[in-house]
C-alpha positions as CSV (number, residue, x, y, z in Angstrom):
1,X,-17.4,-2.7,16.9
2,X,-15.7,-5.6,15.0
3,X,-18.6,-6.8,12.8
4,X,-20.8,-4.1,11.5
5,X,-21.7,-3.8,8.2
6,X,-19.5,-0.9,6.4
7,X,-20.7,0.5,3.1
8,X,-17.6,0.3,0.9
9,X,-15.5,3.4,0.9
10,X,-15.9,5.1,-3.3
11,X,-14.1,7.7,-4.6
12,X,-15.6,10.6,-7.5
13,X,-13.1,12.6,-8.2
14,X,-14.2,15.7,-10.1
15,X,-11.9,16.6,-13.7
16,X,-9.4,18.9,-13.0
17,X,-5.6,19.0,-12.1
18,X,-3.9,15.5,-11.5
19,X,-4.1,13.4,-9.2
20,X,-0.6,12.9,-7.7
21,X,-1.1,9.6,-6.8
22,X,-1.8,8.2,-10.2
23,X,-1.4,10.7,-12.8
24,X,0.8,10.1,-15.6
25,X,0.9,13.4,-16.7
26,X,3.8,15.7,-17.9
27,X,2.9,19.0,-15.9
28,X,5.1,18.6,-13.1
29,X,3.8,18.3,-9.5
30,X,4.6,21.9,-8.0
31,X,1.7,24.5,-7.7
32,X,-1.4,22.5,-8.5
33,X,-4.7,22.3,-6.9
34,X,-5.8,18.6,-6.9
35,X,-9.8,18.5,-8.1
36,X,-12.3,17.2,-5.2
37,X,-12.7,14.2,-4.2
38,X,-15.9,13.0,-2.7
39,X,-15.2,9.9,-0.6
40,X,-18.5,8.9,0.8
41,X,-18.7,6.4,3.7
42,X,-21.0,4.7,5.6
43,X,-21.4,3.3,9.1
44,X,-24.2,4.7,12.5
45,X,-23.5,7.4,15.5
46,X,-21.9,11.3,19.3
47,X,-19.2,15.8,20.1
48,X,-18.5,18.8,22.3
49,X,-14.8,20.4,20.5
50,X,-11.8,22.1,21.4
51,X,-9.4,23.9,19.0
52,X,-6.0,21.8,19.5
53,X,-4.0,25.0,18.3
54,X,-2.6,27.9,19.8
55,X,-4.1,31.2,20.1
56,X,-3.3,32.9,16.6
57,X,-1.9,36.6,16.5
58,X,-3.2,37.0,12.4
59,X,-6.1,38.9,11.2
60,X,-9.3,36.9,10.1
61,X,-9.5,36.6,6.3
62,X,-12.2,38.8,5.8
63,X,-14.2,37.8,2.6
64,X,-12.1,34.6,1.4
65,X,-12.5,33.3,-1.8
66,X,-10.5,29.7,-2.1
67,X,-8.6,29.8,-5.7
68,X,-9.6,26.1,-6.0
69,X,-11.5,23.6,-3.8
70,X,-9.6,24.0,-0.2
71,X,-10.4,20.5,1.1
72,X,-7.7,18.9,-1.1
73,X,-6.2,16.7,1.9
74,X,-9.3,14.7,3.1
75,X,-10.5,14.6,6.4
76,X,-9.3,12.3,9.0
77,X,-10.2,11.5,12.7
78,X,-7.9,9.7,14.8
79,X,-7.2,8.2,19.3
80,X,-10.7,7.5,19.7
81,X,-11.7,7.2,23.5
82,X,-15.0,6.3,24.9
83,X,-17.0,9.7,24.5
84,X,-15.0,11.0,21.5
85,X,-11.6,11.1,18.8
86,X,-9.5,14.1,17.4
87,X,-10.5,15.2,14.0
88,X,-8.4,16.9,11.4
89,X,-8.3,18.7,8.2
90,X,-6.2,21.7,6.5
91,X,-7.4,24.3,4.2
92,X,-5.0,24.0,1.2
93,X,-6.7,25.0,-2.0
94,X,-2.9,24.5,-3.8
95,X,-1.9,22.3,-1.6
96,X,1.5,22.1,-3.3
97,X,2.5,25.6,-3.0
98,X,6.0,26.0,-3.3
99,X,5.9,28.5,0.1
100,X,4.0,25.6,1.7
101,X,1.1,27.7,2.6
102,X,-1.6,25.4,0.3
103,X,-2.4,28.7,-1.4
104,X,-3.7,30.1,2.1
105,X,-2.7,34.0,2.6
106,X,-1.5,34.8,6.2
107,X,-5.0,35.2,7.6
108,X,-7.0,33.0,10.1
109,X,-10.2,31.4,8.6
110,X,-13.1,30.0,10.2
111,X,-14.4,27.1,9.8
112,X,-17.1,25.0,11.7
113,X,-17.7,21.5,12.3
114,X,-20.2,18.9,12.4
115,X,-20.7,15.2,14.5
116,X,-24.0,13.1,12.9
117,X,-24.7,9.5,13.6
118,X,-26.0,9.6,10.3
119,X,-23.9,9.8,7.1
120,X,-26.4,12.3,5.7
121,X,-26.4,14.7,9.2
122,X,-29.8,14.5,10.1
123,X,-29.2,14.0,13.3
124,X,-26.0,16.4,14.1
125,X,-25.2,15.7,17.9
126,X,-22.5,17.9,18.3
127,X,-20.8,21.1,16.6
128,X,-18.6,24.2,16.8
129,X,-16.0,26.3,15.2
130,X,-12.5,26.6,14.9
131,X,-10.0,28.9,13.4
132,X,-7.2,27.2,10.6
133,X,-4.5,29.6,11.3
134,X,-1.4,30.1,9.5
135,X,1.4,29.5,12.4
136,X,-0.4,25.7,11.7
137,X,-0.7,25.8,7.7
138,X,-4.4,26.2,8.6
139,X,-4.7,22.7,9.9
140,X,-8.0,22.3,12.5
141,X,-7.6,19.7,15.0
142,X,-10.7,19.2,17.2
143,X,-10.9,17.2,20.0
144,X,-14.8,16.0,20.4
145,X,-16.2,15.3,23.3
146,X,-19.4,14.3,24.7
147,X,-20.6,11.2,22.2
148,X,-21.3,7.5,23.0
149,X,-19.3,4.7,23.6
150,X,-18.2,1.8,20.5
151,X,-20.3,3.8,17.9
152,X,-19.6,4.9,14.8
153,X,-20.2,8.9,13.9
154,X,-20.2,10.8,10.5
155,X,-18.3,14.0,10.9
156,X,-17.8,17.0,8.3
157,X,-16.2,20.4,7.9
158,X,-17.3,23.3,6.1
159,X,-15.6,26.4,5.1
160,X,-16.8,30.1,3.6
161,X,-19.5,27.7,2.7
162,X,-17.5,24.8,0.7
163,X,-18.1,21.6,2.4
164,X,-15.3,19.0,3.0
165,X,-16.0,14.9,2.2
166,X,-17.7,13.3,4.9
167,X,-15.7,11.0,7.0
168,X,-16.6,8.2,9.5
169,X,-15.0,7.4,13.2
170,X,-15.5,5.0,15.9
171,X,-15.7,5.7,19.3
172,X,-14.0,3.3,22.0
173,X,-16.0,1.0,24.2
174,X,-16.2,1.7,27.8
175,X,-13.7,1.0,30.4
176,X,-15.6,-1.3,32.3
177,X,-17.1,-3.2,29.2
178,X,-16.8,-6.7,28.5
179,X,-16.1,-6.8,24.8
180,X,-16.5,-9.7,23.0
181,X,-14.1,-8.8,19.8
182,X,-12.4,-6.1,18.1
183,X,-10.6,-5.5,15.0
184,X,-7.4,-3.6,14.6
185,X,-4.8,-3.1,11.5
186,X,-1.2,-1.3,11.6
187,X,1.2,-0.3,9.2
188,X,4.3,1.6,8.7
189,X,6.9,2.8,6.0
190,X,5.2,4.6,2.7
191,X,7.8,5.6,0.6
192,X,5.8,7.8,-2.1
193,X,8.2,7.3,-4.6
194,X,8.8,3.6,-4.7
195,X,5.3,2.5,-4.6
196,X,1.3,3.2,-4.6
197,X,-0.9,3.2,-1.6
198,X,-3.1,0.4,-3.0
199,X,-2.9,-1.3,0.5
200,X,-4.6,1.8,2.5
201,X,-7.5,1.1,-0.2
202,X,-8.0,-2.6,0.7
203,X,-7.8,-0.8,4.6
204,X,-9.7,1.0,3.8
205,X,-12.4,-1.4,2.9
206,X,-12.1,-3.4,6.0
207,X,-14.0,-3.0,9.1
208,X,-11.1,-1.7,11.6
209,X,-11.9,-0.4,15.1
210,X,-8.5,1.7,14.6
211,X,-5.6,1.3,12.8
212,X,-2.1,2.5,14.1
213,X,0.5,3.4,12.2
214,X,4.2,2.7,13.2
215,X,6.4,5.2,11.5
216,X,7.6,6.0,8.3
217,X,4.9,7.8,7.5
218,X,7.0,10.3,5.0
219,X,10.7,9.8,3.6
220,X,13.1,12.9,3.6
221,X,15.1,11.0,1.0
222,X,15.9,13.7,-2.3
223,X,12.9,12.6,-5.0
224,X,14.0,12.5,-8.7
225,X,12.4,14.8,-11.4
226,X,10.3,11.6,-12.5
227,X,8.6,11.4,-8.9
228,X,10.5,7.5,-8.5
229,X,8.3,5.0,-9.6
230,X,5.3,6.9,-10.0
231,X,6.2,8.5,-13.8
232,X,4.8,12.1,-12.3
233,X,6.9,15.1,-13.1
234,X,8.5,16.4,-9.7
235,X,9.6,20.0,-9.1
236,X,13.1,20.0,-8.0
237,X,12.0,22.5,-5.1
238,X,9.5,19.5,-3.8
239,X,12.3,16.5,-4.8
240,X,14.8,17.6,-2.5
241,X,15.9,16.1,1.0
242,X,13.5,18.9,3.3
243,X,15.5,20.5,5.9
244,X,13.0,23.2,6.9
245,X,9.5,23.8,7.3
246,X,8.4,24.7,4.4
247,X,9.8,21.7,2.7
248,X,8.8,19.5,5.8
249,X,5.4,20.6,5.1
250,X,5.5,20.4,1.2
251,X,6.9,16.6,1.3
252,X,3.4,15.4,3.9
253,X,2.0,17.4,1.1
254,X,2.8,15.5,-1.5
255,X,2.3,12.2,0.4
256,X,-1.0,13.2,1.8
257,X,-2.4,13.7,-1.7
258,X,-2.4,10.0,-2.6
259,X,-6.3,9.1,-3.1
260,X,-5.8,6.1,-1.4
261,X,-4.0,7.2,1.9
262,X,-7.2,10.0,1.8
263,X,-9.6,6.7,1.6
264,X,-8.2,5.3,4.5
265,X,-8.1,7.9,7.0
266,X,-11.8,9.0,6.1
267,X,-12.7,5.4,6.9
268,X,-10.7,5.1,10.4
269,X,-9.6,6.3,13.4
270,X,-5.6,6.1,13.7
271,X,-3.3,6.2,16.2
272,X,0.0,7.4,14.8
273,X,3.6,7.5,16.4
274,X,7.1,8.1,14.5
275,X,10.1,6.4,13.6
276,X,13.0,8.0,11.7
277,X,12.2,9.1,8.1
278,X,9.4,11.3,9.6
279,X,13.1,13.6,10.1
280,X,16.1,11.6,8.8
281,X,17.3,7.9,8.7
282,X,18.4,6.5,11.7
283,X,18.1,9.8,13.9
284,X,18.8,9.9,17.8
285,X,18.1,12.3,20.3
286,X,19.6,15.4,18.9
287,X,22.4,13.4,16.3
288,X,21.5,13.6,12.9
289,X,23.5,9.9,11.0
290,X,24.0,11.8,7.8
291,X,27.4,12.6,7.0
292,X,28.5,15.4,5.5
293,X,25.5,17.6,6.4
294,X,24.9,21.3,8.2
295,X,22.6,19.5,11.0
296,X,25.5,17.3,12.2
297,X,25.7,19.9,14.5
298,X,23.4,19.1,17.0
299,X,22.3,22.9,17.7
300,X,21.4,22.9,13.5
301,X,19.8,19.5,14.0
302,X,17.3,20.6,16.6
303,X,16.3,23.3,15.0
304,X,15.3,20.5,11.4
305,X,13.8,18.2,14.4
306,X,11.3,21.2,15.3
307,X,10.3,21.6,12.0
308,X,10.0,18.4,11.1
309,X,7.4,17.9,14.1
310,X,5.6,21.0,13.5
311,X,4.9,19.9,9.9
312,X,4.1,16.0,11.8
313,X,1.5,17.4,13.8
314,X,0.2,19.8,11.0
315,X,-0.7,16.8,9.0
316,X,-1.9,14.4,11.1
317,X,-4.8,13.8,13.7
318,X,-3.0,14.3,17.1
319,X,-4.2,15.1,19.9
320,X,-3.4,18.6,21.8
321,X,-0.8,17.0,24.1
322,X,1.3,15.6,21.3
323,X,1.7,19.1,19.9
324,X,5.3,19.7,19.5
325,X,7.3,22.3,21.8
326,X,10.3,23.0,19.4
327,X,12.5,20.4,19.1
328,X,10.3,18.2,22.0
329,X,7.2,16.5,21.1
330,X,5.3,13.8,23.5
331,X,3.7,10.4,21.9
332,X,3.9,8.3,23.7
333,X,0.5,7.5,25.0
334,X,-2.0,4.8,26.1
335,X,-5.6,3.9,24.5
336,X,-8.1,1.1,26.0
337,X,-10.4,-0.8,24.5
338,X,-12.8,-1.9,27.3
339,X,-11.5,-4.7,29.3
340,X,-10.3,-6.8,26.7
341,X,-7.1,-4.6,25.5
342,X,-4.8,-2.1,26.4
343,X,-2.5,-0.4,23.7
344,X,0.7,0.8,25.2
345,X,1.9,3.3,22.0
346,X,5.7,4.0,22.5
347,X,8.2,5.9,20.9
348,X,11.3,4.3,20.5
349,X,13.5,6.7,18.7
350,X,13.2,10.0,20.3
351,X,15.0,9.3,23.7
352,X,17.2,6.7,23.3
353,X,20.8,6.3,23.7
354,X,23.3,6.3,20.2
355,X,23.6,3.1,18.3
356,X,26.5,1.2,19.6
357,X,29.5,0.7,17.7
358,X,28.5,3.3,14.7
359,X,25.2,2.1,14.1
360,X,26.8,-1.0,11.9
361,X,25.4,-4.4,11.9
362,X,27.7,-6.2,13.7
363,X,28.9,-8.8,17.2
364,X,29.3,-5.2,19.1
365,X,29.8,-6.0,22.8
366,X,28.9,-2.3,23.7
367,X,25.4,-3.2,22.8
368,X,25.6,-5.3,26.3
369,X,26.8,-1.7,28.5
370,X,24.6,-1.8,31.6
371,X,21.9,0.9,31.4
372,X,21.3,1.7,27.6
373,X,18.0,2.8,26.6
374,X,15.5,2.7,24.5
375,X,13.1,4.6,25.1
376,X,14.6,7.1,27.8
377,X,13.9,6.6,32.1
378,X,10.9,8.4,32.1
379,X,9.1,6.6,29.4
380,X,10.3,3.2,30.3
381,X,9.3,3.9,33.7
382,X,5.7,5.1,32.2
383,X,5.2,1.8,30.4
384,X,6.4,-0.6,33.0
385,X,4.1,1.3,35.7
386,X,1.5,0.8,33.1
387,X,1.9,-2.8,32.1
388,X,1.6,-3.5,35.8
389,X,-1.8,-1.7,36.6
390,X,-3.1,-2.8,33.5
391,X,-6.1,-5.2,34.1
392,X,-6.7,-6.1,30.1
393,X,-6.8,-9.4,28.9
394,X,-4.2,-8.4,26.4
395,X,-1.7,-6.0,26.5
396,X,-0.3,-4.8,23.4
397,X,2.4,-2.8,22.0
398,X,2.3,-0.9,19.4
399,X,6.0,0.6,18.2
400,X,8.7,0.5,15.6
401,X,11.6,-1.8,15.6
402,X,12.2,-5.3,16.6
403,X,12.1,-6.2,19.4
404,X,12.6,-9.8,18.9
405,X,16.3,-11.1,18.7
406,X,17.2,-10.7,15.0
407,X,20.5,-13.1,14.2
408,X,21.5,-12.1,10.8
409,X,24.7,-14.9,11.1
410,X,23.4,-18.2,9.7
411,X,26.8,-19.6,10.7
412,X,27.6,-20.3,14.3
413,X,28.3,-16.7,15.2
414,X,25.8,-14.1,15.6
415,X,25.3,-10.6,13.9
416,X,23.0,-7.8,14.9
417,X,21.4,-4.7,13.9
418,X,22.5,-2.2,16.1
419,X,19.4,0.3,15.5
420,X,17.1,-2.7,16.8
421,X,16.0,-3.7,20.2
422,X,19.1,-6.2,20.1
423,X,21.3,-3.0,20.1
424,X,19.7,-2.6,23.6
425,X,20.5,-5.8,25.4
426,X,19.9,-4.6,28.5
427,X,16.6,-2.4,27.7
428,X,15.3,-5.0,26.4
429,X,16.2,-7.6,29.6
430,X,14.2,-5.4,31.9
431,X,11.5,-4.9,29.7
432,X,11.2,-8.7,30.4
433,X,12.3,-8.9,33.1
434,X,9.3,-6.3,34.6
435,X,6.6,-8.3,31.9
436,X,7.6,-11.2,34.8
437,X,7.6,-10.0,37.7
438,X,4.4,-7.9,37.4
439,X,2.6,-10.9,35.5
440,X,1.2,-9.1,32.7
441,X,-1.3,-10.6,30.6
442,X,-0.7,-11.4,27.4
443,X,1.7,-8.9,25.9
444,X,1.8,-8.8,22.2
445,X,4.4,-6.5,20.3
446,X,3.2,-4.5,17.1
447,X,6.2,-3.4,15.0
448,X,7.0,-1.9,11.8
449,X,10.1,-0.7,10.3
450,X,11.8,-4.1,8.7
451,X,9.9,-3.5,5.1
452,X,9.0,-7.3,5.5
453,X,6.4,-9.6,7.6
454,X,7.8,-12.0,10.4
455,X,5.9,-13.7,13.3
456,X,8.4,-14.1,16.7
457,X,8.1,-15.8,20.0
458,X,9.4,-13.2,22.7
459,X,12.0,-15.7,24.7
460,X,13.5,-14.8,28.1
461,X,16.5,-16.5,26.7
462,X,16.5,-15.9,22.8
463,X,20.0,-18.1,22.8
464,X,18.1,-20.9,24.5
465,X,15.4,-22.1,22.6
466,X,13.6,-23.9,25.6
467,X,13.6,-21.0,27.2
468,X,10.4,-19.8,28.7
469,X,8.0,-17.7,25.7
470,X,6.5,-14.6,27.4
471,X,5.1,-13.1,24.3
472,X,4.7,-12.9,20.8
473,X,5.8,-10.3,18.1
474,X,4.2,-9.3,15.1
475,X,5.6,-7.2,12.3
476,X,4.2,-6.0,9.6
477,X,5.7,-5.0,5.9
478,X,6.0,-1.9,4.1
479,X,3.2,0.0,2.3
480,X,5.6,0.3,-0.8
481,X,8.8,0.9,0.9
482,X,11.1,-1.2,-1.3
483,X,8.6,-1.3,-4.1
484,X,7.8,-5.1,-5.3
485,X,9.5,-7.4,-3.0
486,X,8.9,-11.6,-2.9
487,X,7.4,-13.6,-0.9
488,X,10.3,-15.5,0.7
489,X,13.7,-13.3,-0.4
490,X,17.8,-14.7,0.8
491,X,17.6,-12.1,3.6
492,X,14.4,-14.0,4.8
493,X,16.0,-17.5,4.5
494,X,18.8,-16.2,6.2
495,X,16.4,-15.2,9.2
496,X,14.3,-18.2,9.3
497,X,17.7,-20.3,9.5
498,X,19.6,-18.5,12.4
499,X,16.5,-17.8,14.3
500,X,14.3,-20.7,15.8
501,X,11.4,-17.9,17.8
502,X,11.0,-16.7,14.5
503,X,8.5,-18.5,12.8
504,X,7.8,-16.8,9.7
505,X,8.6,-14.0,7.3
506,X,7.7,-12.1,3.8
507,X,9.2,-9.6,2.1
508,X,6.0,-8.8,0.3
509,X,4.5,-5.2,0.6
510,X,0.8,-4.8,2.8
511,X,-0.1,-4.6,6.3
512,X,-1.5,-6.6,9.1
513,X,-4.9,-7.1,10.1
514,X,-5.5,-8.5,13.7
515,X,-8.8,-9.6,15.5
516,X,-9.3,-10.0,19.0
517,X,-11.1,-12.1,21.5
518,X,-11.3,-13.0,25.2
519,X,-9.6,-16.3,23.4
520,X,-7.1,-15.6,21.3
521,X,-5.3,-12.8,19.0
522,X,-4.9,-13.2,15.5
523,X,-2.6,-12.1,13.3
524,X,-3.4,-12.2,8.9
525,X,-0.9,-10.7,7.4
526,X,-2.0,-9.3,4.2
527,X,0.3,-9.1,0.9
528,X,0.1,-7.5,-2.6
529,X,1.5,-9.0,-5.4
530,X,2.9,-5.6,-6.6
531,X,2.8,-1.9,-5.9
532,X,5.1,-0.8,-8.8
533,X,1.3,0.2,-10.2
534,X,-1.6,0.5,-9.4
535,X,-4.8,-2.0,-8.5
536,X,-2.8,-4.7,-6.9
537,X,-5.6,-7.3,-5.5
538,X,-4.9,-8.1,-1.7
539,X,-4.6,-11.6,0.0
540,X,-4.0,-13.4,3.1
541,X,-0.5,-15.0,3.2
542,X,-1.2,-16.8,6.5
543,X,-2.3,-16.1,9.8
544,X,-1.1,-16.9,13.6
545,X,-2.7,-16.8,16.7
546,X,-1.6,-16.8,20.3
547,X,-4.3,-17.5,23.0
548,X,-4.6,-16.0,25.9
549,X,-2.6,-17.5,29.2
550,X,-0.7,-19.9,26.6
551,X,1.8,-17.3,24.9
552,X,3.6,-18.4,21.7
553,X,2.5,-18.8,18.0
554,X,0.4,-21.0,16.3
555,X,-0.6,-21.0,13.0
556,X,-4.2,-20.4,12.2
């Protein structure tokens, strides 16, 4: 739980090929094999597994022998409940493979698994085996079961006898338990190319119960042949926009690889959900918004959707039912943390209805149409439903785009973006309007997407500022989307002035840390000074809190 000592997460990375994540060098990122990296971490300790992956028709690999070390990708562990968490790795000796195989033949390999409460596995409490087969780029997803509630546990994977780093996850306190605190961060929007992870180091570092991470994790934009602002050499088979699976699976290569983002996930749990550069910018449904392009037919677009997911889920630690079915992929999902908070994860951009008016920012009446949608019947239903049983002291929503009126007009007319909430109207009202009527406690809203920090009151009337506040909204920044940024740009001024809920903004790059009590919920949004290199320092730009039964921000 929040407070426990953590031994700071180190890296030793053996010589060998570069590092894609800080490598200045001129051999050009296509087929190498990235040296180990032995991230050690610390923390105290229970499993029972099941193989999230289908049953695989390929022969076993007989007598493998991996061309380079096959752990290249980290481990990573991620929805922790009360008696366990998903973890993940994938065998990919070159991970960059052109074929996007990692340098894996099309053979099944074994590998097995180990749960310790100790760092050093004396004490292994649960373990098993699992095949990494092909039809899933030899990605292992295990689902433990069986271990203790709010404990940390040490888990590793071994294969043909090469062991993977050790990594570190934290089980969920009991349902019925009255916890005191917890400690949660998010973050969302990592564009590989116009910055460096140095934020999931300083993550990393702190002492999270879970982080969640709000989409964006990957951009499908075309890389150029210098890799963006990282100076690394990028071959034009990896630089383009990905369009299949193999190039799906070859661009969370290349972001995966980033030391940093490795760090992060072997020191956390994370919940993860997407937005719309996880497939292509502004994507709805089955309608691709790029111009000009073979999937603008909707039959060509699902087919880049179901490849996109695949190589999602291939990636990242997901549970069995968020595996994707084609072009249809469920994550939307709920997590508790005792009786203090219930995290609602949604997924705003796979069921909702077209932008209105083109998808322009705009005073677009047809944002108002009775019945538009966010996030589709069935899931709205699934979250009002839940918002009402929910018996938390704080209800919170973790999910991508604003959901706060956002008034881009400083003069006395309005403007909105039409790919936000406020492109919804009407979703939006009966999200309220149900908040209301079922008196639920406490909601807070996690968002990501904007590429800048902003702290909102949630108003019933957001064009009457004494209206009655029945929430608050925090989003947080980039990772490096954007690359440098400043602390308070025009387009924030601009926000501040035509918007009195909103109470603050930054368009620096970081994330947000937030801690819980039975008292309050606080926000400190964290900021780097750059990400155009590496090594940025971290700070705390300021902090609000809302307490509970008294919605609304103050700042701490």
């Amino acid at each position: 739980m929040a407070g426990q000592a953590r031994t700071r997460v180190t890296s030793d990375r053996a010589t060998g090929a570069p590092n894609p994540s800080t490598s200045s060098s001129s051999a050009p990122i296509s087929a190498v094999a990235v040296g180990r990296r032995e991230l050690l971490v610390a923390g105290g300790a229970v499993g029972l597994g099941l193989a999230a992956v289908g049953v695989s028709q390929s022969k076993a690999w007989a007598d493998p022998t991996f061309s380079a070390y096959p752990f290249s990708l980290g481990v990573a562990s991620g929805d922790p409940w009360p008696d366990g968490f998903v973890l993940w790795t994938r065998l990919a000796p070159e991970p960059l493979a052109l074929d996007g195989h990692g340098g894996m033949p099309p053979r099944k390999v074994e590998v097995t698994w180990e749960v310790a409460t100790d760092e050093r596995f004396r004490h292994v409490v649960r373990r098993g085996r699992v095949h990494a087969v092909p039809e899933l780029a030899h990605s292992v997803h295990v689902e433990v079961q069986g271990l203790l509630p709010a404990r940390d546990y040490f888990y590793r994977f071994r294969a043909r006898g090469v062991e993977s780093p050790v990594g570190r996850s934290r089980t969920a306190p009991s349902p019925r338990t009255a916890l005191k605190a917890m400690k949660f961060g998010f973050a969302s929007c990592q564009a590989w190319f116009e910055g460096f992870y140095t934020a999931y180091r300083h993550m990393a570092e702190e002492d999270f119960d879970v982080i969640f991470h709000l989409g964006d994790y990957i951009y499908e934009n075309a890389i150029n042949a210098n890799g963006g602002i990282r100076g690394v050499p990028v071959a034009p088979e990896l630089g383009a926009k990905p369009m299949d699976l193999t190039q799906y699976r070859n661009r969370h290569t290349l972001f995966r690889l980033d030391a940093d983002l490795i760090a992060a996930h072997q020191a956390h749990p994370f919940v993860l959900v997407w937005d719309d550069h996880e497939i292509d910018d502004n994507w709805v449904g089955d309608i691709s918004k790029a111009d000009g392009e073979p999937d603008n037919d909707p039959a060509v677009f699902r087919l880049r959707k179901a490849a996109a997911f695949q190589a999602y889920y291939e990636n990242l630690p997901l549970r069995l039912p968020n595996k994707p079915q084609g072009s249809q992929a469920k994550l939307y999902r709920s997590l508790s943390y005792g009786r203090l908070a219930k995290f609602h994860v949604l997924d705003t951009r796979q069921y909702r209805a077209d932008q209105a008016c083109g998808d322009v920012t705009s005073l677009c009446t047809d944002r108002l149409t009775p019945g538009r949608t966010v996030l589709g019947p069935e899931q709205e239903q699934w979250l009002h439903d839940g918002l009402g049983r929910s018996s938390a002291t704080w209800n919170i929503l973790p999910q991508q785009i604003p959901v706060t009126q956002v008034d881009t007009d400083t003069t006395a007319g309005q403007k909105f973006v039409m790919d936000f909430w406020d492109g919804y109207k009407p979703a939006r009202d009966r999200l309220f309007q149900e908040i209301t009527r079922r008196g639920v406690s406490n909601p807070v809203v996690l968002t990501g997407d904007m590429h800048r920090h902003m702290a909102a009151d949630l108003k019933a009337d957001f064009d009457d500022p004494d209206s009655k506040t029945i929430g608050v909204e925090f989003v947080g920044t980039s990772i490096s989307t954007k690359m440098d940024g400043e602390d308070l740009d025009q387009g924030g001024r601009n926000l501040l002035a035509a918007n009195a809920h909103i109470k603050f903004t930054s368009y620096q790059r970081g994330y947000v840390s937030c801690t819980l009590t039975r008292e309050t919920c606080r926000a400190d949004f964290k900021v780097l000074p750059y990400v155009t290199r590496p090594g940025a320092p971290v700070s705390t730009r300021t902090s609000f809190v809302t307490e509970n039964g008294n919605p609304g921000l103050q700042q701490a």
